[in-house]
C-alpha positions, -999 to 999 in steps of 0.1 A, spaced: -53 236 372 -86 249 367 -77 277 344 -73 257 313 -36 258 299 -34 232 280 0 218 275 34 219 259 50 196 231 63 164 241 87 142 219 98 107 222 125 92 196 129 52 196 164 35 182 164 -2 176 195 -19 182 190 -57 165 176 -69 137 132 -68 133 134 -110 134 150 -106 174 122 -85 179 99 -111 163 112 -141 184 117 -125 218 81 -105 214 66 -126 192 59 -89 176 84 -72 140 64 -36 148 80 -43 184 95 -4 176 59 6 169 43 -7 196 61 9 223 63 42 203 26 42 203 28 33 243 53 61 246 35 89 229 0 77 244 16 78 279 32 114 274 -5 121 257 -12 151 283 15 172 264 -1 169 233 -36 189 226 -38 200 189 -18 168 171 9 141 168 31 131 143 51 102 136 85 100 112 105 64 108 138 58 87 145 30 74 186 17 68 200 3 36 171 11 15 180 8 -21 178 39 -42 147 49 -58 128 32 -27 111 48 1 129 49 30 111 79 54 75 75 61 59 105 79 21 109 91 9 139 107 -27 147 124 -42 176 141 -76 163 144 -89 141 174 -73 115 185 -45 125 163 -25 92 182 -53 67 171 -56 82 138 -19 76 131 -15 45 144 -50 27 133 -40 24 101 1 14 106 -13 -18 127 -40 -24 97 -14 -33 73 4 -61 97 -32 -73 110 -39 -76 77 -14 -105 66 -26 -138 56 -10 -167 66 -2 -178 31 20 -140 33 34 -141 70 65 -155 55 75 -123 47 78 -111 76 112 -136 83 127 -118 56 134 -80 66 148 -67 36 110 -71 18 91 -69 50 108 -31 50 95 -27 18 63 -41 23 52 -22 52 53 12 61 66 28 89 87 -3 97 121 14 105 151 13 128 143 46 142 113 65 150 105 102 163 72 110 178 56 142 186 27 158 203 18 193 194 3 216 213 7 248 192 18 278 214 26 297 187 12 294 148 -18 276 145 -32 236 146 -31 232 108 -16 197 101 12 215 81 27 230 108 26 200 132 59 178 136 79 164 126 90 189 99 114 178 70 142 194 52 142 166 22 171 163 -4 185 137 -28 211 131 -4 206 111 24 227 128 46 214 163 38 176 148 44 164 159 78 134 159 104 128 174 134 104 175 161 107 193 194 97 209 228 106 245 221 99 281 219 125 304 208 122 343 218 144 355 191 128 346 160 130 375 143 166 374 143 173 340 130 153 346 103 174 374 96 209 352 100 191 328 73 184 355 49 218 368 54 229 332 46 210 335 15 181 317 18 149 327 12 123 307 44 89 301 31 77 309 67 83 332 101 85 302 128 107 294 155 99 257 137 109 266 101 139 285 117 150 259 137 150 232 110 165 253 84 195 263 107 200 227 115 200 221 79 223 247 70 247 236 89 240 199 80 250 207 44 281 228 52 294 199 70 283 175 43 300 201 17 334 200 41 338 161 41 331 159 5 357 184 -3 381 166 21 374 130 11 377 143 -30 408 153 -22 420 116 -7 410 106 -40 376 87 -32 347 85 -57 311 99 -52 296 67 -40 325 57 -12 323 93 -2 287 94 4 292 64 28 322 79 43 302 114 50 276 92 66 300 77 91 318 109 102 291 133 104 305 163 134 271 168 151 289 187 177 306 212 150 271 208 132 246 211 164 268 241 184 268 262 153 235 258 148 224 269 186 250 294 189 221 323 194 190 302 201 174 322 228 148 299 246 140 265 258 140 235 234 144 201 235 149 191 195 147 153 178 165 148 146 164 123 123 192 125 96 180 104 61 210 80 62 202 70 100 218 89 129 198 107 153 201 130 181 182 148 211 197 182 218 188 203 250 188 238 260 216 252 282 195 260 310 176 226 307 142 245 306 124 221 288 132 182 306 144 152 283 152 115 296 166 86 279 175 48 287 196 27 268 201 -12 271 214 -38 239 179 -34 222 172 0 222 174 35 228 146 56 239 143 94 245 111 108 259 102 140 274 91 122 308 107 98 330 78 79 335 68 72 305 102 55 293 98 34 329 63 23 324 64 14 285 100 -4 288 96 -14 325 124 -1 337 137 11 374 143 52 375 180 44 381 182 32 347 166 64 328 188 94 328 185 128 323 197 146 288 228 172 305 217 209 298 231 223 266 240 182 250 227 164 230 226 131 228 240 113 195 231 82 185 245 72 150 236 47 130 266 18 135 247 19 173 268 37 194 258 60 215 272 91 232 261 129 248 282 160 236 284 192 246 267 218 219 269 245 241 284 257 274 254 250 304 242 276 318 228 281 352 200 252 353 166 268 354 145 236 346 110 249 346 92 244 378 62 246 362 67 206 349 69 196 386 39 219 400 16 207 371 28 194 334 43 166 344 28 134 350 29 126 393 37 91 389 74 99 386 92 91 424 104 127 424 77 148 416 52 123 437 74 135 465 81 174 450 41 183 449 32 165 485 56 189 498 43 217 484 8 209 499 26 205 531 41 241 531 12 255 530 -6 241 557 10 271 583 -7 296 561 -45 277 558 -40 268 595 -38 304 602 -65 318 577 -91 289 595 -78 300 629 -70 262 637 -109 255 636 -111 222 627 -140 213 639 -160 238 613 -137 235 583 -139 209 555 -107 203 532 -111 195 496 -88 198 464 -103 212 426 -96 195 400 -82 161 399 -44 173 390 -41 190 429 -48 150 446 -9 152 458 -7 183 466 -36 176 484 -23 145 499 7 165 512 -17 191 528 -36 165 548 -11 148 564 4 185 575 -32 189 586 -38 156 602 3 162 625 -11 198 637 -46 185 649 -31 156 670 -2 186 682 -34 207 691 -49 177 712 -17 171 730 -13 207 738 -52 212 749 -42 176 770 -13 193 783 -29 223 794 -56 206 809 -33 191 836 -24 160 818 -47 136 834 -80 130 807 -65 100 793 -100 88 780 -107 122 772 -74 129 750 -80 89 734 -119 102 720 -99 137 711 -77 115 687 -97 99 673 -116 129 659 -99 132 619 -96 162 599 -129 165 580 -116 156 548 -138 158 520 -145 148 478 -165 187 474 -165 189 436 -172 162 408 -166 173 374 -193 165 349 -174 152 318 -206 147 296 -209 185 295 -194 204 270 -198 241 269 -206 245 234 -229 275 234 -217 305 223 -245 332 238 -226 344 267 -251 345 298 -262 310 283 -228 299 281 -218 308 317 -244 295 332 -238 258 316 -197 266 328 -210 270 361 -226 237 364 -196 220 346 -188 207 382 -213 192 409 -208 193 445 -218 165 474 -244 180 493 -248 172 530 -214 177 537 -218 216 552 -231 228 577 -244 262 567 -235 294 576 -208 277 600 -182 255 582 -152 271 560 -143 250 528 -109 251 523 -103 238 485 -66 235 471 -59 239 433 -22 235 419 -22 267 402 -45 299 399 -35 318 363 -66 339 348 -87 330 376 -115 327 351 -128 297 361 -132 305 399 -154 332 392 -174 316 365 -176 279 376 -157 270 416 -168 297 436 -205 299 426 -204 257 429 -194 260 462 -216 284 471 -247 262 467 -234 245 495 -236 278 518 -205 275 541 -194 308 560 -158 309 541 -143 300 506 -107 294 506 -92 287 471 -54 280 481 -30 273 449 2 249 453 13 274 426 26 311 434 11 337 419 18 336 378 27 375 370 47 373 343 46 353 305 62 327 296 81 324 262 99 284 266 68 261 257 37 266 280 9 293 264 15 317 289 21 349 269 -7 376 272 -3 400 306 -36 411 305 -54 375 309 -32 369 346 -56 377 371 -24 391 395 -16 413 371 -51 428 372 -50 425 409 -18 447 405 -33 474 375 -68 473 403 -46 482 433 -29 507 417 -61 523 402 -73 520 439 -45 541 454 -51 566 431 -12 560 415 -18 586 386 6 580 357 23 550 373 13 522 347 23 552 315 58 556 331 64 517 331 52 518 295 75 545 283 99 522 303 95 496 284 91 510 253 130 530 260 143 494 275 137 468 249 156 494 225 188 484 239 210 456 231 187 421 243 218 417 266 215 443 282 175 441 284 165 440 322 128 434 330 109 467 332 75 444 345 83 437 380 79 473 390 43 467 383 41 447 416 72 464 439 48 485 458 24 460 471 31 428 494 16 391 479 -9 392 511 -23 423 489 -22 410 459 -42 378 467 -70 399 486 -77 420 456 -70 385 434 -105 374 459 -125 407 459 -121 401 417 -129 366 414 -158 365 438 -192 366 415 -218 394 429 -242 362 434 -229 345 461 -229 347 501 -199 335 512 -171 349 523 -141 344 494 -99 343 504 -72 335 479 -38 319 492 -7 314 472 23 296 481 54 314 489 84 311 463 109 304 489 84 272 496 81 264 459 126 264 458 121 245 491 96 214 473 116 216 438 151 223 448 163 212 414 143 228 396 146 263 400 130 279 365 106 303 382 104 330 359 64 330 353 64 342 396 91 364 400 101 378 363 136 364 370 140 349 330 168 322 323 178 340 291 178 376 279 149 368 254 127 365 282 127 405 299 124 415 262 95 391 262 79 407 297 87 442 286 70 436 250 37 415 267 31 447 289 35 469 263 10 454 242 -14 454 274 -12 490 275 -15 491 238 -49 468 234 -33 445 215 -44 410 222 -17 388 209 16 369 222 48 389 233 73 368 212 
């Protein structure tokens, strides 16, 4: 993506299933749990832009001693930063003091962080700011060990508003407005009522205080504890908890927006928001890590057993497509497969935009994250030119056999165009100054084109503000002086926000939507954009069930062929020769590469839960207000 996104959260939560001294002999390593949490977060490390946290809990502390040890950090390397100093304290044993370590009562004692179960997080803050107070995970602390709870998470919740309202109503009094505060509280809320039923019951059987703290531990309901609590969150989420005593779960949202995997053998149990990172750190097949159901959650109590319950009734899976085209890591088997095809679909549409010269047209891919799409589009490419020589062979009387041998020979002119220049950092704040050093953020190979006759065709997964075509790709590419520019994106064309994680929230700053507003401006539509806003403004009045997305008549009137030839005329700087063409995949193609994974909402306004038209309807509203800020 060369429009810079960042990312959304990642979690990863880490249960060890034997005692620290089997770690110790079969690893030779008692921070065995530490180790691979700091492989697992440093392998899901892309999700994470503004911090990381870490929280462990420790079993069978005794009172008065320490038994949660948190560390948070939002500057950079926020993984390093955490971890440095954990390692520090082990490397730091002398021999005379490595004894300790066979004893794991005092090594838990001794050393920090060296718990039974751990839950990491990487932030990057969609919503709120980077300040290390607001970074995960967050913790709801009692004298009760069982009350005591922390939480980290993949999430974005669209109602907000109204769950802080339900807490006030419960009578409490948040110290903050935040889908994380909200979250954590209602969790918690719910965590003491249950805690407050068992004592009542178990006071009744005649138990003291002590036996029933032990007993509440034991029979915690997450289900009765975790449905109530989502009963009206509105969004995606996958949540980690950590409750004080030692139980732990992983709970998902109905439509499985946000994606969640775990593996379990006798040693451990590990929850991580990619597949490929619990395969590479544990070195495990993919048959072995499964995915977290929509709307369970995964319970893993502290006696070791382990078990997914239902919290809430699935909805229609909408797992965001969005993880597959871009946030996701490729090495996993099935989106390694998922983005090659959507390279290869749209190989009809370049074929057709280049006239099927490939004699004069050289294929690249910007940035680094489009190589499988790319890789997909090739050997699409590659199938049509030997079908072209066949049919030239065919038509030629089918005799040239030397002829059609040399013709086969001749390969796609397949290409490394752009080079990004990672020592430059566009830290000038002057605005001609600064984009002239974005436009040299990228070299090019020179020799490659001949001018004035050769098309580049360079494919990007995704096209969202379009800001750094016009200020960096195009005018790169230019230097090389080819006849034709054509940016293709694996991605469809992003139109509407997204509320469930990614930092996709402002309609102004998607350059289809400003195709759409410069089209209509164009055909002289007088008063077209108002009425939508009065739209809007009458729709998101009504009950959010009955909220239907106001946005999409924004685009009804003109075809995606239109909208991508105004998306070129904008992006194209003034400065450069070269002809400039913008392709999009199709949607249907996009349901045909991700069949699974079907959460489209950012291209076709078709939101997985009623939050999200309330979301699109508020976004344009504050476009046609001037206000610069998120929808939700």
């Amino acid at each position: 993506m060369s429009d810079v996104i960042h990312h959304e959260c990642g979690i990863a939560l880490i249960r060890l299933l034997k005692p620290f001294d089997y770690y110790k002999q079969k690893y030779g390593d008692i921070h065995y749990g530490l180790t691979k949490m700091y492989l697992l977060m440093e392998k899901q490390h892309n999700r994470g832009q503004d911090g990381a946290g870490l929280a462990t809990v420790k079993f069978d502390m005794e009172p008065g001693q320490k038994y949660i040890d948190r560390s948070r950090d939002t500057k950079a390397q926020a993984i390093k930063n955490i971890f440095d100093p954990i390692f520090e304290q082990f490397n730091n044993i002398s021999e005379r003091e490595s004894g300790i370590l066979k004893n794991e009562k005092i090594a838990k004692e001794k050393f920090d962080f060296l718990g039974e179960v751990l839950l990491g997080h990487l932030r990057y803050a969609t919503h709120g700011s980077d300040k290390e107070g607001l970074a995960h995970p967050r913790i709801r602390a009692s004298n009760w060990m069982t009350r005591t709870l922390l939480v980290a998470g993949n999430f974005n919740l669209t109602n907000v508003d109204e769950l802080f309202q339900t807490l006030i109503e419960l009578g409490q009094i948040p110290r903050e407005v935040s889908d994380t505060m909200t979250v954590l509280e209602k969790i918690g809320h719910f965590l003491d009522a249950e805690n407050q039923r068992l004592f009542k019951y178990y006071k009744t059987q005649g138990h003291d205080n002590k036996t029933i703290t032990n007993l509440i531990a034991e029979n915690l309901d997450y289900k009765k504890i975790l449905s109530n609590s989502a009963e009206d969150f509105d969004g995606g989420y996958v949540m980690g908890g950590l409750i004080g005593h030692g139980d732990a779960f992983v709970m998902r949202d109905p439509a499985g927006i946000r994606p969640a995997y775990y593996y379990k053998d006798d040693e451990i149990v590990v929850v991580a928001s990619e597949r490929p990172a619990i395969q590479t750190t544990f070195n495990v097949h993919r048959s072995k890590v499964h995915e977290i159901k929509p709307g369970h959650a995964l319970i893993i109590k502290k006696d070791g057993s382990v078990g997914e319950i239902m919290c809430h009734e699935p909805a229609e899976k909408k797992s965001c497509s969005f993880e597959r085209i871009y946030f996701s890591r490729g090495g996993d088997a099935e989106i390694y497969q998922e983005r090659k095809k959507l390279g290869h679909l749209l190989m009809p549409k370049i074929l057709k935009e280049i006239n099927y010269d490939f004699e004069n047209t050289v294929f690249s891919y910007i940035p680094n994250t489009a190589e499988l799409a790319f890789i997909g589009l090739t050997e699409g490419i590659q199938k049509a030119l030997i079908e072209q020589q066949f049919e030239n062979f065919i038509s030629a009387g089918g005799t040239d056999i030397e002829g059609l041998k040399n013709n086969l020979l001749k390969l796609p002119r397949i290409e490394k165009i752009a080079h990004k220049d990672v020592k430059l950092r566009t830290f000038i704040t002057g605005d001609a100054s600064r984009n002239d050093m974005v436009s040299h953020v990228y070299d090019v190979s020179y020799g490659l084109i001949q001018n004035s006759i050769d098309t580049i065709v360079a494919l990007d997964d995704s096209i969202v503000r379009g800001t750094t075509l016009q200020n960096s790709i195009l005018t790169m590419l230019d230097r090389l002086q080819p006849k034709k520019i054509v940016i293709v994106s694996s991605a469809p064309q992003i139109r509407y926000p997204d509320c469930y994680g990614i930092d996709m929230s402002k309609m102004g700053s998607f350059i289809a939507f400003q195709a759409a507003v410069a089209l209509i401006k164009e055909r002289k539509m007088d008063g077209f954009l108002e009425k939508i806003y009065k739209d809007c403004l009458l729709e998101n009045q009504k009950p959010k069930d009955e909220i239907q997305n106001i946005v999409k008549a924004v685009y009804e009137p003109f075809s995606t062929a239109e909208i991508s030839e105004m998306i070129a005329e904008i992006v194209k700087p003034k400065n450069i020769f070269s002809d400039v063409k913008i392709i999009y995949q199709e949607v249907d193609d996009l349901h045909i590469a991700c069949p699974n994974h079907t959460g489209d909402w950012y291209f076709t306004g078709n939101y997985p839960t009623k939050g999200g038209n309330k979301v699109a309807n508020t976004a344009f509203i504050n476009y046609m207000e001037g206000k610069n800020i998120r929808a939700y």
